[in-house]
C-alpha positions as CSV (number, residue, x, y, z in Angstrom):
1,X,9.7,0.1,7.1
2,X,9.1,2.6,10.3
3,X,7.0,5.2,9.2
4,X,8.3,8.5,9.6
5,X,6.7,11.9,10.6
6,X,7.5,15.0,10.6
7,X,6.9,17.6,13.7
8,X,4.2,18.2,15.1
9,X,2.0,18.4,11.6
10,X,1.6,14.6,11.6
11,X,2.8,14.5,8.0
12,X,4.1,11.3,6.5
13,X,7.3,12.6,4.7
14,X,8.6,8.8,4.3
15,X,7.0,5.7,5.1
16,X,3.9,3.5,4.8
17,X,0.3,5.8,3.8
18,X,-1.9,2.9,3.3
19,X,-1.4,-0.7,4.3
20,X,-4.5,-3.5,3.0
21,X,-3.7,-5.8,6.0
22,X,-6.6,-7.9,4.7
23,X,-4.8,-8.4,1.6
24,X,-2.2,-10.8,3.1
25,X,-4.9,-12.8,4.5
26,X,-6.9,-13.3,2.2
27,X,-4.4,-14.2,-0.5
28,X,-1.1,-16.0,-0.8
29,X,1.1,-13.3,-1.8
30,X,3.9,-15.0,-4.6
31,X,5.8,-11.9,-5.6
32,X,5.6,-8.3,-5.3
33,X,6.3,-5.3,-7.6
34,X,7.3,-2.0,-6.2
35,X,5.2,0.2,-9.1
36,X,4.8,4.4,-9.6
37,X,1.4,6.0,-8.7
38,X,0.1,9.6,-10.8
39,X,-1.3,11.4,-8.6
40,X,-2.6,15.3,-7.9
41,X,-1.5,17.3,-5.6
42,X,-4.2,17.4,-3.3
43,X,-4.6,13.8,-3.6
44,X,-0.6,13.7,-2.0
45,X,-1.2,16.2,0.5
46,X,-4.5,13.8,1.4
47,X,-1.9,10.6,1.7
48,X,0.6,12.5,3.6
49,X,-2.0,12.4,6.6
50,X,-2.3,9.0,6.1
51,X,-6.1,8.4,5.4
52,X,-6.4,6.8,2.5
53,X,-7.6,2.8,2.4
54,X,-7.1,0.2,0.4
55,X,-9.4,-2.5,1.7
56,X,-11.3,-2.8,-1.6
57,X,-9.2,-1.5,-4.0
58,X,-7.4,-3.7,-6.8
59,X,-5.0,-3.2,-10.0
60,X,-6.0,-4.3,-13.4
61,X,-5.8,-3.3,-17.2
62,X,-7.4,-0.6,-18.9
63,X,-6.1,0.1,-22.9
64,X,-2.6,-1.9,-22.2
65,X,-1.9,0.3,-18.5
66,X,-1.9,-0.8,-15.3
67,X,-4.7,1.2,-13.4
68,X,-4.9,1.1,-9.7
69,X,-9.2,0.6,-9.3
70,X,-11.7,1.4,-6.1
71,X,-8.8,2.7,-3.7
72,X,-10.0,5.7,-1.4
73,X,-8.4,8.9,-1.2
74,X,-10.9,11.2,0.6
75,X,-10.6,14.9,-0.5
76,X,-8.1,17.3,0.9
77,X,-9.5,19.7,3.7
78,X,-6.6,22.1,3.6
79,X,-8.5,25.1,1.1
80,X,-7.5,23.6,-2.0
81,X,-9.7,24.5,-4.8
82,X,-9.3,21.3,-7.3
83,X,-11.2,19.0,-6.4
84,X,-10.7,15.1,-7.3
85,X,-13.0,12.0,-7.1
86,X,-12.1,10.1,-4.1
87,X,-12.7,6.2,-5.8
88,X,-11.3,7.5,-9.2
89,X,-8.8,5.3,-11.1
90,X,-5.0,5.9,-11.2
91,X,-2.5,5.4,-13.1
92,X,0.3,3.2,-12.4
93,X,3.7,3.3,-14.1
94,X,5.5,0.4,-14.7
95,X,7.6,-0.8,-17.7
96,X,6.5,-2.5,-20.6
97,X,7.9,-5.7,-19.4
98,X,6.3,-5.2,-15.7
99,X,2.6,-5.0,-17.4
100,X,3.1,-7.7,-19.5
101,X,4.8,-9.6,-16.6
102,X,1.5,-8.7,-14.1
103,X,-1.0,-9.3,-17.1
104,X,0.4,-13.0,-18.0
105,X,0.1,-14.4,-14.2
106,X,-3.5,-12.5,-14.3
107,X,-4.5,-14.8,-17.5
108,X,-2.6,-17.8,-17.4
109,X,-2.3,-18.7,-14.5
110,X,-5.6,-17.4,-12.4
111,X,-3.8,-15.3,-10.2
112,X,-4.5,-11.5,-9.2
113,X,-3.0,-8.3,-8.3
114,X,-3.7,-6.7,-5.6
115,X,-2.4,-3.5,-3.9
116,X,-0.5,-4.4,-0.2
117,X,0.5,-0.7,0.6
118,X,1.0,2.8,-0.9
119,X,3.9,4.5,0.6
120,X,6.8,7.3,0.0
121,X,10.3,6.4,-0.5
122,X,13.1,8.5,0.4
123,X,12.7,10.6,-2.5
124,X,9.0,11.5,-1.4
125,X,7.9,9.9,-4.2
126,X,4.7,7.6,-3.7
127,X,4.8,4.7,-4.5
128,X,2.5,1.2,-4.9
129,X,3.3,-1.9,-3.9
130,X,1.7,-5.0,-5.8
131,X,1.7,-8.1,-4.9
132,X,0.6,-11.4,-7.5
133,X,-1.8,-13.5,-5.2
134,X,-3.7,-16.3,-5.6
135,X,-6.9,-16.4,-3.6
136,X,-7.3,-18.6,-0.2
137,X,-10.4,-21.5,0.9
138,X,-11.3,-21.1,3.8
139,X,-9.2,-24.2,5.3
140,X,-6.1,-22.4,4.2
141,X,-7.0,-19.0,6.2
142,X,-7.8,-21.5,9.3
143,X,-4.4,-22.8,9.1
144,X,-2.7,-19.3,8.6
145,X,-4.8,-18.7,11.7
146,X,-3.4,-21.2,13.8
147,X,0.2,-20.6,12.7
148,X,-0.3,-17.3,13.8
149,X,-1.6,-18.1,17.3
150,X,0.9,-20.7,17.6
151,X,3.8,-18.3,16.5
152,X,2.5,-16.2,19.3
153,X,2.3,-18.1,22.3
154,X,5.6,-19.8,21.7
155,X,7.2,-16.3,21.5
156,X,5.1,-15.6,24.8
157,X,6.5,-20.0,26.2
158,X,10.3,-18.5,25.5
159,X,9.8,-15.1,26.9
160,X,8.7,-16.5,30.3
161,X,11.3,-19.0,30.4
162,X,14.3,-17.1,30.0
């Protein structure tokens, strides 16, 4: 998805705001769910610049919602008088059938949900993309590691050969 900007302003009118790049390292990613994010207006001004992270921030239950937990949105600079907590918990909106989906992998079977990027469609709506994992050992991210590397200098082999 090529992120899009508009003029000289830097803002993100489509495109990724946040990417957790950790996210598909640390975790075997086995589906993802494309799911709505209530937000303030300042807090969407603050993501059209692009700063927000997502490093340490993860999606879980609070009284049967999905809540999007611990991701930073720093504070708008742009004169806006309403202020908003920067770590605060958000909403997500998903159907019934989504939570209930998300909640049974979380509690059967061990796995978790983690965010992998918040971005705006072509709508300008933003959006949350959350992706069922299962946790990696530390063998597992070794040989993700030398995939990677592998990948790499083949594509770097076939390059210089023709």
């Amino acid at each position: 998805m090529a992120e899009k900007k508009s003029g000289k302003s830097g803002l993100i009118s489509h495109g990724v705001a946040a990417q957790n790049r950790k996210a598909r390292f640390d975790y075997t990613i086995k589906e993802t769910v494309e799911a709505g994010l209530v937000l303030k207006g300042p807090e969407v001004k603050s993501l059209r610049h692009g700063r927000a992270t997502l490093s340490e921030a993860w999606a879980g239950e609070r009284d049967g919602e999905m809540f999007l937990f611990n991701a930073y949105i720093p504070e708008y600079q742009g004169g806006v008088l309403s202020r908003f907590e920067p770590r605060s918990p958000r909403k997500l909106l998903l159907k019934r059938k989504q939570i209930n989906h998300l909640l049974g992998a979380v509690q059967k079977q061990g796995q978790t949900v983690v965010p992998l990027q918040i971005h705006f469609n072509e709508r300008g709506m933003a959006k949350v993309l959350l992706g069922v994992a299962e946790g990696r050992n530390k063998a597992d991210k070794r040989a993700a590691i030398a995939s990677r590397d592998w990948q790499r200098d083949k594509a770097r082999l076939m390059r210089e050969k023709g």
